[in-house]
MDTraj code that builds the backbone (N, CA, C; nanometers):
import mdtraj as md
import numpy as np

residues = "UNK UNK UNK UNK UNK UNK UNK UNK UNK UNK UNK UNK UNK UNK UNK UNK UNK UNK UNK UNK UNK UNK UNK UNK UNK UNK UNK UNK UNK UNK UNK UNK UNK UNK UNK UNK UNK UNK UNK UNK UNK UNK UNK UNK UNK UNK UNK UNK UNK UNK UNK UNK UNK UNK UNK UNK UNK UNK UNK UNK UNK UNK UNK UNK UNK UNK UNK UNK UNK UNK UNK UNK UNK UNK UNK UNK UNK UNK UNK UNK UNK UNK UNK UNK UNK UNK UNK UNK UNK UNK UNK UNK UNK UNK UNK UNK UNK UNK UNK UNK UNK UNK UNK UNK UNK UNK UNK UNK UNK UNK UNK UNK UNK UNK UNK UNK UNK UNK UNK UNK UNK UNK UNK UNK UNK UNK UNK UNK UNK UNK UNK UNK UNK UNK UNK UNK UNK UNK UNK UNK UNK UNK UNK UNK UNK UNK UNK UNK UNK UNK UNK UNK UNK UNK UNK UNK UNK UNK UNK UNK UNK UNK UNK UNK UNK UNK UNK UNK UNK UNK UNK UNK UNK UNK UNK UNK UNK UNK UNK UNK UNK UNK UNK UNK UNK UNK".split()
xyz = np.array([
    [0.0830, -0.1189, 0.0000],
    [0.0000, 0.0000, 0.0000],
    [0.0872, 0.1249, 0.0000],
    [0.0021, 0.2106, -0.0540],
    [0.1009, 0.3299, -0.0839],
    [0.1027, 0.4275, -0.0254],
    [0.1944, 0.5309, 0.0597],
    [0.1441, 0.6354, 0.1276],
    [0.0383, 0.7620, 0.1007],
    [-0.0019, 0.7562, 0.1673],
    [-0.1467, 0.8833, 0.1652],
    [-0.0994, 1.0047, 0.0879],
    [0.0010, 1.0266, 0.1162],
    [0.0276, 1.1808, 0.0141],
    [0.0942, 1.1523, -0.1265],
    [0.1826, 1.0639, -0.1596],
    [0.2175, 1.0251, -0.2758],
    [0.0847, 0.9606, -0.3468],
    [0.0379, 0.8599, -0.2816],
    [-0.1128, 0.8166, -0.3656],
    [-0.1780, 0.8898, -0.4209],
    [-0.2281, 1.0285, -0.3074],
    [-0.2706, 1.1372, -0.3623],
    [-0.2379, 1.2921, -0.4741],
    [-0.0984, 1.2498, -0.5030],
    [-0.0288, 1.3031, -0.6166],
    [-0.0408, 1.2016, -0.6824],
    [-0.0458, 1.0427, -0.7187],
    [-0.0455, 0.9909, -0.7925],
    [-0.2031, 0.9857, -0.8701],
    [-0.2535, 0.9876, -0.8187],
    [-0.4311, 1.0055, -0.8669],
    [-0.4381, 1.1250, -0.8681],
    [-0.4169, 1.2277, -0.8070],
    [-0.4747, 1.3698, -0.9045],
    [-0.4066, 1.3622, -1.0312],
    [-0.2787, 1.3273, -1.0253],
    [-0.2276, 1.3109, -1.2111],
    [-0.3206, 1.2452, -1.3050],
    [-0.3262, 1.1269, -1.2478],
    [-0.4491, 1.0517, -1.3200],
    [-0.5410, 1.0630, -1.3460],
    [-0.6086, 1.1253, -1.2425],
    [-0.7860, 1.1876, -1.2665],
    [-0.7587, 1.2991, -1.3203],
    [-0.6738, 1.3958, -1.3407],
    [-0.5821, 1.5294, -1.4354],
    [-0.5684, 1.4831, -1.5765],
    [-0.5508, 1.3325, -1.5940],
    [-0.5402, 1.3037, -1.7326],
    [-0.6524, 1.2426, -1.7732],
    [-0.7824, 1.2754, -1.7454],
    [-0.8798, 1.1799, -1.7828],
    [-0.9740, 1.3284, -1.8798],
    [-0.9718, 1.2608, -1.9940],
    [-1.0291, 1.3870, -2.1297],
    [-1.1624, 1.4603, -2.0823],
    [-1.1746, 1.5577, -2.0786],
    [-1.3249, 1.6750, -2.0708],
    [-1.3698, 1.5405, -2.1194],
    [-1.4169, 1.5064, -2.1596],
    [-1.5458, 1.4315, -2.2892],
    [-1.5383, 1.3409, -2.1644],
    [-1.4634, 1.2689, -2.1236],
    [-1.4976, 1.1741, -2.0500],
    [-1.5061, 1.1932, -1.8877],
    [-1.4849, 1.2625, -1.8567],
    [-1.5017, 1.3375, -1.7352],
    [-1.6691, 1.3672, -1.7571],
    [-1.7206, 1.4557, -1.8480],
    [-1.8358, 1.4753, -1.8429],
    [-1.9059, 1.3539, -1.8761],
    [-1.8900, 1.2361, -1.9315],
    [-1.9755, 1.1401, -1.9913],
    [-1.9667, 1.0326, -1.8108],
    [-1.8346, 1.0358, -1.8000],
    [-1.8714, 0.9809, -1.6448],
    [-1.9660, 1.0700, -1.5772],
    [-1.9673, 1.1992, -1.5564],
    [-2.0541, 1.2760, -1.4780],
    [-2.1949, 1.2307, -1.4753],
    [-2.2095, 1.2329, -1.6294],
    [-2.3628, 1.1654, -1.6503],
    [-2.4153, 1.0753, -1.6001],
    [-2.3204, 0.9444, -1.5835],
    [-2.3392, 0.7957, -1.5479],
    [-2.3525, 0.8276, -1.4226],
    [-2.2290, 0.8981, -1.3719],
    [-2.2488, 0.9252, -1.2178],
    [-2.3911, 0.9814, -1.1519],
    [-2.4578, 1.0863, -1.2417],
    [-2.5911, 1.1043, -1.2006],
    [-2.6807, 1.0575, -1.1846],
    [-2.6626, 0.9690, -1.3153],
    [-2.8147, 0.8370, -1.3325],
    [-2.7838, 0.7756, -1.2278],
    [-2.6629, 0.6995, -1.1225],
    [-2.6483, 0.6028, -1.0655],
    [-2.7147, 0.6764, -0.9327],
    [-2.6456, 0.7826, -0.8641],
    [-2.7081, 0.8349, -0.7814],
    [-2.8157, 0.8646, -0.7765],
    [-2.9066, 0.9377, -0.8857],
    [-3.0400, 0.9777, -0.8740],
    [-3.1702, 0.8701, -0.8995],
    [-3.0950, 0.7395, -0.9137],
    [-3.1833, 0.6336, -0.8950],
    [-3.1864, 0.5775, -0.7192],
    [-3.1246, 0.6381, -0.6845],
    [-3.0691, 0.6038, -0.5371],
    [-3.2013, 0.6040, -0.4130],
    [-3.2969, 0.5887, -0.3533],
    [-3.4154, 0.6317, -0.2762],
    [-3.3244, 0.7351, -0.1791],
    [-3.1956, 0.7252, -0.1365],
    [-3.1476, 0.8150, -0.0299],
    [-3.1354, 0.9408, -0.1006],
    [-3.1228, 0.9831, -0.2382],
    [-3.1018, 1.0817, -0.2582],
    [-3.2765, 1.1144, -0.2897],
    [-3.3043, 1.0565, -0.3533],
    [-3.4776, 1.0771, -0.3749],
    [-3.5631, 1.1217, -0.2437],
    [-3.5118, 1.0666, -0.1496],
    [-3.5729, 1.1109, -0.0136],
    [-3.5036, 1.1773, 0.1220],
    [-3.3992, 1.2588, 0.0595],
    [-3.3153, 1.3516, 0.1510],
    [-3.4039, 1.4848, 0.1869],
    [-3.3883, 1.4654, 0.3311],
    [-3.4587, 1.6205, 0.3262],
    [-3.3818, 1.7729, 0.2524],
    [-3.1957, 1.7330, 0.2219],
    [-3.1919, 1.7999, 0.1832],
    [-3.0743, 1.7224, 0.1422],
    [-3.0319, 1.7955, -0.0097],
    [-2.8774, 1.7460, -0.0842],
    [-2.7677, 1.7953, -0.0496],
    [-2.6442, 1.7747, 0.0129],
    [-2.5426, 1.8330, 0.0495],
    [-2.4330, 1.8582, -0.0046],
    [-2.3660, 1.8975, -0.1637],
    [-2.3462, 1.8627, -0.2596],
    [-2.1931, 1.9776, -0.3030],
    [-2.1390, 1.9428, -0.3178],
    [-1.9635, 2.0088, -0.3624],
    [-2.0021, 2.0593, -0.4720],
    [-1.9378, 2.1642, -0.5301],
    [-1.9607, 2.2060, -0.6738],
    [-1.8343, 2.1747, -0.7374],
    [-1.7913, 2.1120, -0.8275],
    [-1.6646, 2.0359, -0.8973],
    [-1.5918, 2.1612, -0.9708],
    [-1.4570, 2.1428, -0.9466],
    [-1.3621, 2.1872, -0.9925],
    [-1.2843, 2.1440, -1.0687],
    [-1.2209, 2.1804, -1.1706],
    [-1.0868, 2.1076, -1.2620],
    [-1.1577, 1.9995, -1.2693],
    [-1.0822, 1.8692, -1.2404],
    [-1.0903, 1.7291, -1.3065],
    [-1.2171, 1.6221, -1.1675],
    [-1.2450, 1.7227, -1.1184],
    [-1.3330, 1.6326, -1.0000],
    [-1.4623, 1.5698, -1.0625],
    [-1.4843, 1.4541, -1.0049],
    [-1.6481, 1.4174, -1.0909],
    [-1.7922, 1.5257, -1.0769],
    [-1.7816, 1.5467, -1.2082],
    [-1.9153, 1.6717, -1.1989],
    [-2.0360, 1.6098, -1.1396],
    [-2.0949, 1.7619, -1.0825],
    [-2.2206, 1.7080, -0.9922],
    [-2.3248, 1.8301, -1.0109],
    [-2.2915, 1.9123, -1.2004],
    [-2.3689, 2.0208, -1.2113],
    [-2.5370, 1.9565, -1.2251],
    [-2.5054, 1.8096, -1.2856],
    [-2.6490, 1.7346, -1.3275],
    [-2.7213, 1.7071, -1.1904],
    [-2.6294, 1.6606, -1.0907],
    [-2.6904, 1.6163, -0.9312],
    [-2.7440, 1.7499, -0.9440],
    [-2.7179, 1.8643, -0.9144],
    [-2.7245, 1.9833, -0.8719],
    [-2.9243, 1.9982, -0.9590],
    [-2.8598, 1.9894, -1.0362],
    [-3.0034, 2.0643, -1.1481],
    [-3.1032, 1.9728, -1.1153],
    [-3.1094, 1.8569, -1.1320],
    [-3.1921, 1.7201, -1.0931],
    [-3.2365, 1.8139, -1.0015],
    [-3.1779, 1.7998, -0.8621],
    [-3.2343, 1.8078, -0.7137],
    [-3.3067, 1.9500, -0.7111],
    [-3.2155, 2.0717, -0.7977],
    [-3.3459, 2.1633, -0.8003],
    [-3.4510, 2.1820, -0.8667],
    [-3.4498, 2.1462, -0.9972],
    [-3.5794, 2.1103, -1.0655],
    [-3.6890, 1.9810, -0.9857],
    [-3.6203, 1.9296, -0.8818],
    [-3.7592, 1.8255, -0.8643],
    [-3.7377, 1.8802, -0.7391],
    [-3.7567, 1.9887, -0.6609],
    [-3.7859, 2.0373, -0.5604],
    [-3.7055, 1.9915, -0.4196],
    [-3.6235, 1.9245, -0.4323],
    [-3.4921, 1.8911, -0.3444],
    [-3.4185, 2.0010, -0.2771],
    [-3.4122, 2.0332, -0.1779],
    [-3.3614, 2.1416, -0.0768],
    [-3.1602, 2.0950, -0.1531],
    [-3.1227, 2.2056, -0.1846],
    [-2.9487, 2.1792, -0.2082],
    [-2.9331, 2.2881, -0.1423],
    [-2.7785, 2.2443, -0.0643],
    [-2.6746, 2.3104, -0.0304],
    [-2.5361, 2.3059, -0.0650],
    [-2.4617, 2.3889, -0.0607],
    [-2.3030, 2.3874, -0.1436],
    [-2.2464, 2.4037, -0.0246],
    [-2.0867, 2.3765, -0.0471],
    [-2.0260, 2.4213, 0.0846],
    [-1.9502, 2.5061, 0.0583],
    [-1.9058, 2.6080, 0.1857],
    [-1.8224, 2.7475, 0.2241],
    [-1.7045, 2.6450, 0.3128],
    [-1.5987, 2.7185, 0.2705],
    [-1.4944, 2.6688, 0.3904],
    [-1.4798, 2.8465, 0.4493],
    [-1.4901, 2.7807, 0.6139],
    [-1.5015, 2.9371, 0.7333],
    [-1.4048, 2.9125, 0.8009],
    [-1.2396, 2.9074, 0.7746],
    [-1.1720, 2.8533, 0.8906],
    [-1.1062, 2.7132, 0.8384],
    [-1.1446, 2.6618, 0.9676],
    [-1.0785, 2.4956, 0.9351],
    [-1.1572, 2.4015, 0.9073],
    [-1.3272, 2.4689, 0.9114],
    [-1.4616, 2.3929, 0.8684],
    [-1.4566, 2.4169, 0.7209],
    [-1.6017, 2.3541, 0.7213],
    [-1.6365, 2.3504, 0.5783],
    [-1.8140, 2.3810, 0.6680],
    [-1.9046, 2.4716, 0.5892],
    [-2.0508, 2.4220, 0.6633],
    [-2.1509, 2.4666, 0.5140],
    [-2.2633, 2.4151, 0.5250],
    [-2.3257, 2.4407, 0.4142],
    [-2.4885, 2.5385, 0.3994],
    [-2.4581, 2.5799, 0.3011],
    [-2.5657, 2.7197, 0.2882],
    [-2.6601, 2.6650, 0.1490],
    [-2.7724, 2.6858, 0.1527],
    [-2.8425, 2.6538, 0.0624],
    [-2.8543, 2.7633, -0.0278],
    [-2.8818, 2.6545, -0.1634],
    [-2.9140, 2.7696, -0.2644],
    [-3.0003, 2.7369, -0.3385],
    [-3.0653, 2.8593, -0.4605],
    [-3.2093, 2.8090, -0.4875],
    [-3.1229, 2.8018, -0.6743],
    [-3.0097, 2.7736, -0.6969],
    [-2.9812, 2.8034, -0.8812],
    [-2.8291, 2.8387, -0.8445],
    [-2.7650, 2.8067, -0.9731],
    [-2.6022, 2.8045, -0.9547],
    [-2.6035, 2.9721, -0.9443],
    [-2.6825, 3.0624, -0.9791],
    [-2.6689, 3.2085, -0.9715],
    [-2.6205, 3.2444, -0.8295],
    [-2.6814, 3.1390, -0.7434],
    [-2.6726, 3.1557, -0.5831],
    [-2.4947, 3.1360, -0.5601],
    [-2.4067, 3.1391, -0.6587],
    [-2.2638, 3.0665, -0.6327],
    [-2.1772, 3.1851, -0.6977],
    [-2.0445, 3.2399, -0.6150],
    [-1.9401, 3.2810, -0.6251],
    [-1.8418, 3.2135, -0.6293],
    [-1.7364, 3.2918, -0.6836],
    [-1.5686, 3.1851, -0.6511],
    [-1.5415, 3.2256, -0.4756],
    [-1.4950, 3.1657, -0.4511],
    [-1.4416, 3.1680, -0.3062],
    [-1.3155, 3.1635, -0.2464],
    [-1.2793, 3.0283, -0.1572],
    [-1.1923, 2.9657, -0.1442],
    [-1.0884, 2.9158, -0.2338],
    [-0.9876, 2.8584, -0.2604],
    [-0.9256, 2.7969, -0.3583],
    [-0.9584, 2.7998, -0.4812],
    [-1.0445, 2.9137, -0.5525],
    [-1.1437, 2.9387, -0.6503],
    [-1.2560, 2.8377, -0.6767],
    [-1.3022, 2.7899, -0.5540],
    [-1.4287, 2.6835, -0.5820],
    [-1.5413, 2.7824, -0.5629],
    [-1.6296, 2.7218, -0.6195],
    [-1.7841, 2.8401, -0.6194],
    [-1.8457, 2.8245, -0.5019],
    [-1.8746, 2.9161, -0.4382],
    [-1.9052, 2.8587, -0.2759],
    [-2.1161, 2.9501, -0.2864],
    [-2.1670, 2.9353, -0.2180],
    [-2.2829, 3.0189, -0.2025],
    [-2.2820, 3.1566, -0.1086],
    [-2.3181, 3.2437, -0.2115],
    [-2.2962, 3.4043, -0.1621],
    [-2.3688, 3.4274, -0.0444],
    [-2.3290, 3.5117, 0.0076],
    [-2.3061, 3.5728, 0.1663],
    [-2.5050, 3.5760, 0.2552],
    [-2.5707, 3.6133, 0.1179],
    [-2.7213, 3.5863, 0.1323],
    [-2.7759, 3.4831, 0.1504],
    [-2.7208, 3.3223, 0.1369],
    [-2.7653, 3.1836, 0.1311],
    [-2.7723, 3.1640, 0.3251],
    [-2.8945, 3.1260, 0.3352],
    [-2.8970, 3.0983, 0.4779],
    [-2.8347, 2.9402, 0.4678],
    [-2.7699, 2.9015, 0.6056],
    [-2.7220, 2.8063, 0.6454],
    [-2.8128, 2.6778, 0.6662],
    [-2.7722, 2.5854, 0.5730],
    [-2.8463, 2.4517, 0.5893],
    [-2.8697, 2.3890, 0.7197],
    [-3.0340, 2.3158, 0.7110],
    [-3.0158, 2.2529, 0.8815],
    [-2.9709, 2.0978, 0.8390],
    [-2.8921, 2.0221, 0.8989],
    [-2.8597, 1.9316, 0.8566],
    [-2.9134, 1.7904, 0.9992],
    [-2.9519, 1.7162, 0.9097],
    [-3.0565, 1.6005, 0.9826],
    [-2.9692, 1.4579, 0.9263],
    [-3.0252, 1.3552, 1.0143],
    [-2.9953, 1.2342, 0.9521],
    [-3.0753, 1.1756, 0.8202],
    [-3.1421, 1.2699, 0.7629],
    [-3.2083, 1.2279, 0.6320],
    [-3.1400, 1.3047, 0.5496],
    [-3.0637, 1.3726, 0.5370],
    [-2.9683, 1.4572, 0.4393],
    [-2.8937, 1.3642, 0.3749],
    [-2.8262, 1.3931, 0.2538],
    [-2.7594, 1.3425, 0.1871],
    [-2.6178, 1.4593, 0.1334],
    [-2.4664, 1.3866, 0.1685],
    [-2.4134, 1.4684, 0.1587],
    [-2.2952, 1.3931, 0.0381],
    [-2.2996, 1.4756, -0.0640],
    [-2.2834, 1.4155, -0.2185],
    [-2.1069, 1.4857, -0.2006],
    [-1.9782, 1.3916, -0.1711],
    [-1.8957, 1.3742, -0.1310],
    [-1.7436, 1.3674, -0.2277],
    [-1.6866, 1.4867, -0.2336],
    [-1.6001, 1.4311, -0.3048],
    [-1.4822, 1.4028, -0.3104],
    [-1.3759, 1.3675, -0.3365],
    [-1.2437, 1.2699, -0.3014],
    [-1.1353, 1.2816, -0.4051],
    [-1.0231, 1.2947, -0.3976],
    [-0.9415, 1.2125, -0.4923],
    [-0.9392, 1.0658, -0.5455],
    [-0.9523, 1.0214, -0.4279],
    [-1.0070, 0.8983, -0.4430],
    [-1.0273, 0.8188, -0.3214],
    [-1.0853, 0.7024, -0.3569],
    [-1.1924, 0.6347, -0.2238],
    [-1.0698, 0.4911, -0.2312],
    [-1.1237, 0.3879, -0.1248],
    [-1.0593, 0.2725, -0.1213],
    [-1.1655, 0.1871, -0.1024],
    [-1.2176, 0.0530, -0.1025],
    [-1.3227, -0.0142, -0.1176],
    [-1.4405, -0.0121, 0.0336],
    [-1.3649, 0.0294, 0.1226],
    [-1.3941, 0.0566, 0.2546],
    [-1.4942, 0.1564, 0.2608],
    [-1.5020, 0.2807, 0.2048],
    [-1.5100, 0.4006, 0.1849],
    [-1.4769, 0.5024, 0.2397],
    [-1.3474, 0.5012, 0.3028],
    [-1.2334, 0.6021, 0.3335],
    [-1.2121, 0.6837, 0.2146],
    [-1.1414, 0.8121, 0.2083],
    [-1.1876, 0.8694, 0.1093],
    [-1.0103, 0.9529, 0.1104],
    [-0.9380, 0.9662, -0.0024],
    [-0.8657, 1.0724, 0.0030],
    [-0.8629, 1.1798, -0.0736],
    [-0.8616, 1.3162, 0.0166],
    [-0.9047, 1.4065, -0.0308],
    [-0.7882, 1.5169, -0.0499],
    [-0.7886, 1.6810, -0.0406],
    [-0.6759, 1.8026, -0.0676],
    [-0.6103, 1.7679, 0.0535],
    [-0.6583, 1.6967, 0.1808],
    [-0.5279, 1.6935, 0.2721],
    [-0.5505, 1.8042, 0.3987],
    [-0.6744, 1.8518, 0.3507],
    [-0.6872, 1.9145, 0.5114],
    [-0.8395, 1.8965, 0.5752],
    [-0.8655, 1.8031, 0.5714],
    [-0.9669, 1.7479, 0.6690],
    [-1.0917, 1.7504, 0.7063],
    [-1.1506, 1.8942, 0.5668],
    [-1.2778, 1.9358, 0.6011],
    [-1.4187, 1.8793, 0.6396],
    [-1.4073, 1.7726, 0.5141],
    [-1.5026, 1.6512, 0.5342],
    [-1.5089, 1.5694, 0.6542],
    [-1.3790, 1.5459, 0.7056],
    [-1.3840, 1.4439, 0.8101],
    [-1.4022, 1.5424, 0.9752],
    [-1.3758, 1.5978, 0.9312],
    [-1.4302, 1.7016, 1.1059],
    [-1.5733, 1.7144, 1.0406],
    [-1.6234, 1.7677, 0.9548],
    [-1.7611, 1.7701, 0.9275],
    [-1.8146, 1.6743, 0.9485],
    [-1.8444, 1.5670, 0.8878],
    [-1.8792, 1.4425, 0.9475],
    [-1.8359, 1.3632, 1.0544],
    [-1.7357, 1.3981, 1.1649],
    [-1.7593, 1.3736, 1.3020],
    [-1.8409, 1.4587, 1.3830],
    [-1.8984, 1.5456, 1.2831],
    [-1.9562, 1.6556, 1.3787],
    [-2.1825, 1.6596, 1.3604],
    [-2.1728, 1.6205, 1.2254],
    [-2.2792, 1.5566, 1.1672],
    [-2.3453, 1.4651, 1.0886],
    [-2.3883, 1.3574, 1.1705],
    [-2.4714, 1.3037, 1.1142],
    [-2.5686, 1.2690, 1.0018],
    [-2.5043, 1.2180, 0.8768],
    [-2.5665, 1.2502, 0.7414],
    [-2.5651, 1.1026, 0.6236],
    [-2.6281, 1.1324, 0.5491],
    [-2.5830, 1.0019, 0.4827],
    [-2.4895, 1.0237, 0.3531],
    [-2.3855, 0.9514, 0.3972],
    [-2.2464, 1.0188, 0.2842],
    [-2.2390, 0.9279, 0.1780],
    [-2.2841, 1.0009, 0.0266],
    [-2.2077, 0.9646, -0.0835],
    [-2.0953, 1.0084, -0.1509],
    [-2.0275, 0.9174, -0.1834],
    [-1.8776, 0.9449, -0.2522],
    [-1.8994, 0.9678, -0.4193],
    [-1.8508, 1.0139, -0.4740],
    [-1.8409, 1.0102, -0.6046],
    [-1.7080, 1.0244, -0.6221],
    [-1.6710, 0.9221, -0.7494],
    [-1.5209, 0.8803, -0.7300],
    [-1.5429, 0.7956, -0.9106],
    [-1.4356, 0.8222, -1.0038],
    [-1.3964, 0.7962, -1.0970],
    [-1.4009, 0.6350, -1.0559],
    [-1.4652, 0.5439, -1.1118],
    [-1.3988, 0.3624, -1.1026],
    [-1.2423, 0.3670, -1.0992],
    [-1.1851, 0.4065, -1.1824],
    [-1.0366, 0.3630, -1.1673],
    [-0.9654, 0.4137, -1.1234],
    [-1.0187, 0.5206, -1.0006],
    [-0.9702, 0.5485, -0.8672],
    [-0.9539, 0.5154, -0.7586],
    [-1.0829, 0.4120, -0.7588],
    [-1.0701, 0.3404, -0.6333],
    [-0.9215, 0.2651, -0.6175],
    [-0.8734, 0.2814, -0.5012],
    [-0.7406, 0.2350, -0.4782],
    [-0.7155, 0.2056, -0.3329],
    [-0.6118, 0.0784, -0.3097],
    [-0.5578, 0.0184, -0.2015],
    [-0.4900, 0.0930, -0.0805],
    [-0.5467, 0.1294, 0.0125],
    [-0.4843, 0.2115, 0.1267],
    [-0.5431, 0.2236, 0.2297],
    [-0.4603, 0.2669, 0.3592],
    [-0.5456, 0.2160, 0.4951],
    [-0.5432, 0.4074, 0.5591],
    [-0.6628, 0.3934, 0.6271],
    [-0.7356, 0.4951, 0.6538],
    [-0.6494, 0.5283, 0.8112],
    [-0.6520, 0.6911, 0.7754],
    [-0.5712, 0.7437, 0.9176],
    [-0.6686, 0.7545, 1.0054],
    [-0.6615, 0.7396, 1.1345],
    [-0.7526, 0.7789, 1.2512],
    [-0.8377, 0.8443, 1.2676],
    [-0.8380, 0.9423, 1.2626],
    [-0.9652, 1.0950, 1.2205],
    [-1.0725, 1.0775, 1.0632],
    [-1.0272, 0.9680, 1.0019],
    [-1.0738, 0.9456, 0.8645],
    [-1.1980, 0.9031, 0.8809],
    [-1.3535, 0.9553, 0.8004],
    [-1.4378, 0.8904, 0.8602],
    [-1.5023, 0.8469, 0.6908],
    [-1.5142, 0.7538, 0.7078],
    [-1.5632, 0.6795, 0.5753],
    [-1.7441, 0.7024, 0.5334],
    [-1.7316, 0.6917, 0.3983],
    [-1.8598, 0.7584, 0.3124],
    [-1.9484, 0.6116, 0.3453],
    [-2.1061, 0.6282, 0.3444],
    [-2.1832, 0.4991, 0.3288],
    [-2.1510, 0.4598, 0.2023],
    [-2.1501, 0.5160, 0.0737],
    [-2.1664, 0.4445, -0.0471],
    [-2.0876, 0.5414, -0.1132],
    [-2.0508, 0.4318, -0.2331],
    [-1.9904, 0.5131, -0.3783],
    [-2.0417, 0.5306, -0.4384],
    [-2.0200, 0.6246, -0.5401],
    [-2.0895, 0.6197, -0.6832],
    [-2.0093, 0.6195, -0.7693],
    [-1.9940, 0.5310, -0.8703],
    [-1.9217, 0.5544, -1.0066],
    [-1.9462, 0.5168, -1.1134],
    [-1.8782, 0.5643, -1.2328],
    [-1.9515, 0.5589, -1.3714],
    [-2.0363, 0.4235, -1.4033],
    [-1.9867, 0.3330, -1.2898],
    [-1.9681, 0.2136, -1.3269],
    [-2.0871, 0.1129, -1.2634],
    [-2.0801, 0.1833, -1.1039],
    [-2.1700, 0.0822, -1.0396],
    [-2.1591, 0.1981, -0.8839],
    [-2.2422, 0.1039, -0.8354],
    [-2.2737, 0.1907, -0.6618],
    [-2.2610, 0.0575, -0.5206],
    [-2.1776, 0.1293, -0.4912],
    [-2.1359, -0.0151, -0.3951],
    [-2.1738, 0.0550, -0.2468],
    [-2.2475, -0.0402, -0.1722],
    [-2.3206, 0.0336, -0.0072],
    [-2.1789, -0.0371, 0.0831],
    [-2.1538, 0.0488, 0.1551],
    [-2.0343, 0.0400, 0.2268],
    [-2.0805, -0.0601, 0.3571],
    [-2.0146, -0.1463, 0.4089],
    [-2.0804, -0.2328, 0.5534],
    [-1.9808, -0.1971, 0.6386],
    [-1.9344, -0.1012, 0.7217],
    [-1.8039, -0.0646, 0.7953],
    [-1.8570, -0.0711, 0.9378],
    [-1.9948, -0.1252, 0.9558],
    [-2.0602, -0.1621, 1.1118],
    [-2.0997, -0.2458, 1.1553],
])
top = md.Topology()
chain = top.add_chain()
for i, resn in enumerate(residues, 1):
    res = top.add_residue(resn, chain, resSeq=i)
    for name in ("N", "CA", "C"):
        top.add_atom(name, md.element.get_by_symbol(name[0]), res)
traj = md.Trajectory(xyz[None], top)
């Protein structure tokens, strides 16, 4: 197994070399798989990253959940958190942080329940659903802190061999172009 920070330079190269065309054609697959899902169909609300560079797009999750009346929220990083603000249309989104589109200063703050769904994203996952991500922890203090039901979205030929650091808190399920695997880590 390979160390956590080299792995994670080794897969952003990789997911860095994977073509627009197919980045977006996975995106697609990635949507159908999730939005057949009953957890996302019956979230009181979507908790959802807005994709950057080479990350698996989630503009289709996004549009789905607001056209069929699905409460979405994006996330703000405030600090060393990450917390999430709802929005009603990508209009609701600025650049922010690390130039990710975050929701403008007017988006009230999501209430977050155990029926939420929080649409998760990674460099890459391991079959477990440990997840590696930029390396500073937002997700995983967030989710020791709330209670939610975590999907991963993760390229198939990312998933990769590696053991999870202490503070690491693993996603219920994956999603990928390919298939959706429910995590059993209890």
């Amino acid at each position: 197994m390979q160390v956590k920070s080299e792995l994670r330079r080794v897969m952003l190269s990789r997911r860095d070399s994977i073509a627009a065309e197919q980045r977006s054609e996975a995106g697609s697959a990635v949507a159908i798989n999730a939005l057949l899902r009953d957890q996302l169909n019956a979230a009181d609300t979507v908790l959802c990253y807005v994709n950057i560079g080479s990350e698996m797009p989630t503009d289709r999750i996004i549009g789905y959940c607001l056209q069929n009346g699905i409460s979405v929220a994006a996330p703000i990083c405030l600090g060393e958190n990450i917390v999430f603000r709802y929005i009603n249309g990508f209009n609701d989104l600025e650049h922010g942080s690390f130039s990710v589109l975050e929701p403008k200063a007017h988006c009230p703050a999501a209430r977050i329940t155990t029926a939420s769904v929080c649409i998760t994203p990674a460099v890459c996952y391991n079959k477990s659903g440990f997840r590696i991500g930029y390396g500073k922890g937002y997700y995983d203090r967030f989710f020791s802190e709330n209670k939610c039901i975590k999907i991963g979205l993760c390229y198939e030929d990312l998933i990769a061999d590696f053991s999870p650091d202490m503070n690491d808190v693993a996603v219920d399920m994956i999603v990928t172009e390919r298939r959706f695997r429910r995590i059993n880590n209890g």
